[in-house]
matplotlib code that plots the C-alpha trace (Angstrom):
import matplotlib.pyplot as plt

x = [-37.4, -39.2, -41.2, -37.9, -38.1, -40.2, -41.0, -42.0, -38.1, -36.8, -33.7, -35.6, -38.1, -35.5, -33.2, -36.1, -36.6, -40.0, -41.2, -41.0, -37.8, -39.9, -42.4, -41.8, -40.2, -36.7, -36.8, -33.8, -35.3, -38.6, -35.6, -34.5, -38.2, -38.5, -35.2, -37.4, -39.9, -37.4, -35.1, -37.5, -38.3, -34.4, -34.3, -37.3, -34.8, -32.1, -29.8, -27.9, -24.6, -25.2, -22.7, -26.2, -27.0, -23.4, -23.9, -26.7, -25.5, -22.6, -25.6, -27.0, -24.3, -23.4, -26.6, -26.5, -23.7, -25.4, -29.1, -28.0, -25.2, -27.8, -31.5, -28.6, -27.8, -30.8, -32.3, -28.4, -28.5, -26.0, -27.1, -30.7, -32.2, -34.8, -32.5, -32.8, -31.2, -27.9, -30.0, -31.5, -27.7, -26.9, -29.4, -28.8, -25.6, -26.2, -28.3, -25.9, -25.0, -27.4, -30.8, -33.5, -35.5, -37.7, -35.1, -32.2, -34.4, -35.6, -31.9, -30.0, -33.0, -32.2, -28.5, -28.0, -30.7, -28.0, -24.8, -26.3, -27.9, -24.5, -21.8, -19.0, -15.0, -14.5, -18.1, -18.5, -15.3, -16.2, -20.0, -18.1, -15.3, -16.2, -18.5, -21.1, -22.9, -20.0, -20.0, -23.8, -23.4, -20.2, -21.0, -24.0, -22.1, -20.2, -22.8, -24.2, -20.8, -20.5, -24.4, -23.2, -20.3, -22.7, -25.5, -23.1, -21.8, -25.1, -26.3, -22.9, -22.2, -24.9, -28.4, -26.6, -25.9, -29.5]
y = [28.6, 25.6, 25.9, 25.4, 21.6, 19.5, 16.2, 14.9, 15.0, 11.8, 13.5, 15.6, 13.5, 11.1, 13.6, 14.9, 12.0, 11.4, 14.7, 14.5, 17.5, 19.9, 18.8, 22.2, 22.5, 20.3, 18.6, 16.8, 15.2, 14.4, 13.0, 10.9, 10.0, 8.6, 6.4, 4.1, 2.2, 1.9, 0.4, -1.7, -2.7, -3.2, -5.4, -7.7, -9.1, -9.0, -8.4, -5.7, -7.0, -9.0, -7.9, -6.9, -4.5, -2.7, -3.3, -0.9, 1.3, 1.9, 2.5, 4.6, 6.8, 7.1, 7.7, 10.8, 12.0, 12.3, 13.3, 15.5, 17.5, 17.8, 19.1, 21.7, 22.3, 23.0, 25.0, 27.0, 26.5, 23.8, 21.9, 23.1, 22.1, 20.3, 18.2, 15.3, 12.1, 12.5, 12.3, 8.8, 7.1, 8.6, 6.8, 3.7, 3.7, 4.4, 1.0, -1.4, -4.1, -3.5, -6.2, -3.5, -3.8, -0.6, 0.5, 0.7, 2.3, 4.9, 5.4, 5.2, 7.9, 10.0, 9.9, 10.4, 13.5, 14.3, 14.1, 15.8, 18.9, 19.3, 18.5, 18.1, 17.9, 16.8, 17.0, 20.7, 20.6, 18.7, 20.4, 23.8, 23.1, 19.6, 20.7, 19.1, 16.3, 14.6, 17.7, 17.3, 13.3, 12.6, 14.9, 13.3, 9.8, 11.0, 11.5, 8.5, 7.2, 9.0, 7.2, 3.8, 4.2, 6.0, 3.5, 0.5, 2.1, 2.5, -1.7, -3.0, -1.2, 0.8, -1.2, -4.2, -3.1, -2.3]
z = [43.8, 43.6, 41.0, 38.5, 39.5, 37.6, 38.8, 35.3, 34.6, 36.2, 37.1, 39.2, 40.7, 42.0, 43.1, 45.2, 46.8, 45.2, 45.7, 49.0, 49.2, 48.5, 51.9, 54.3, 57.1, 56.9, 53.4, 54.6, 57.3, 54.7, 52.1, 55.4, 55.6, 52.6, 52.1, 55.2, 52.7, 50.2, 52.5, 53.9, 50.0, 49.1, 52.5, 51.1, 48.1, 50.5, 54.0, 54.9, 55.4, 51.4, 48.1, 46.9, 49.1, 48.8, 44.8, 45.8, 47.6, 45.1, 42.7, 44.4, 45.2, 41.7, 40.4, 43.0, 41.5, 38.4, 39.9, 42.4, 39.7, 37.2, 39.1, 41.3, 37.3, 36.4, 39.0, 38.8, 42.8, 44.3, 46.9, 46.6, 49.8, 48.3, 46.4, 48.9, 47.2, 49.0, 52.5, 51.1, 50.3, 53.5, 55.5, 53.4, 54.6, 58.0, 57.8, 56.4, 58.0, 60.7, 61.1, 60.2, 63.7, 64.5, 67.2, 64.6, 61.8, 64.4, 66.2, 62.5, 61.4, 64.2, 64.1, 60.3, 60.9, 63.6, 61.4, 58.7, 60.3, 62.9, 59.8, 62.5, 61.4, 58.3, 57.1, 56.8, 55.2, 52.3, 52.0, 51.7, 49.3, 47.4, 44.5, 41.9, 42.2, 44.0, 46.5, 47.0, 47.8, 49.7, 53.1, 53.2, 52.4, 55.8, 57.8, 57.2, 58.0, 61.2, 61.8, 60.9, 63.5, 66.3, 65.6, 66.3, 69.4, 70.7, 70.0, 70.8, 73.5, 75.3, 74.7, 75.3, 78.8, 79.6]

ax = plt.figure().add_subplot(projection="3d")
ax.plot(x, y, z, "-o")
ax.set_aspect("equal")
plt.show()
């Protein structure tokens, strides 16, 4: 099933994360993988809690919208698991307003991977019955919601207590 992408088509390439969704086993968690360096580069021209890095995260998200609607489009499977952009955003936003120390890469990491795989309450809801390129971006905009909030439990009030 694969094989339909094509990363020459820049719809596709970015919607696969740079290739790396179609990386076996968990493409998700390889989509995860590779939102790290560019966060790290987006962090270089800026700070998380900046205008510009929600200006680009709204960017991104609506870039998705288009990405992710047209390589599930063209491959005629939605939410192709190798479509991977909505896993980038998700971690993107997981990260915001947080200082981008290894711990919080590696715990925001791990709890978007969390959120995402688990899809509790209302997550599932919306991966099941939102469709498109919206439906492909906004659970993952959720779970990376759901990490944002779990990640600023855990350094506010856990690791502080250590």
């Amino acid at each position: 099933m694969n094989a339909k992408f094509k990363l020459s088509n820049p719809a596709h390439f970015l919607a696969l994360g740079f290739g790396t969704g179609l990386l076996t086993p968990a493409p998700g968690t390889w989509g995860t993988l590779s939102a790290v360096p560019l966060f790290l580069l987006i962090i270089n021209f800026t700070d998380t809690s900046s205008v510009y890095y929600i200006g680009i995260l709204i960017i991104t998200f609506l870039m998705g919208i288009y990405l992710c609607g047209k390589a599930a489009d063209d491959v005629g499977v939605h939410d192709h698991g190798a479509i991977v952009w909505d896993e980038i955003v998700g971690f993107l936003i997981t990260m915001t307003f947080f200082e981008p120390s290894l711990i919080n890469i590696i715990l925001g990491f791990c709890l978007f991977r969390f959120f995402d795989i688990v899809k509790p309450w209302p997550i599932k809801v919306l991966d099941k019955r939102v469709h498109g390129g919206f439906g492909i971006m906004i659970d993952d905009v959720l779970a990376g919601v759901f990490a944002w909030a779990g990640l600023y439990l855990l350094t506010t009030q856990v690791l502080t207590r250590l």
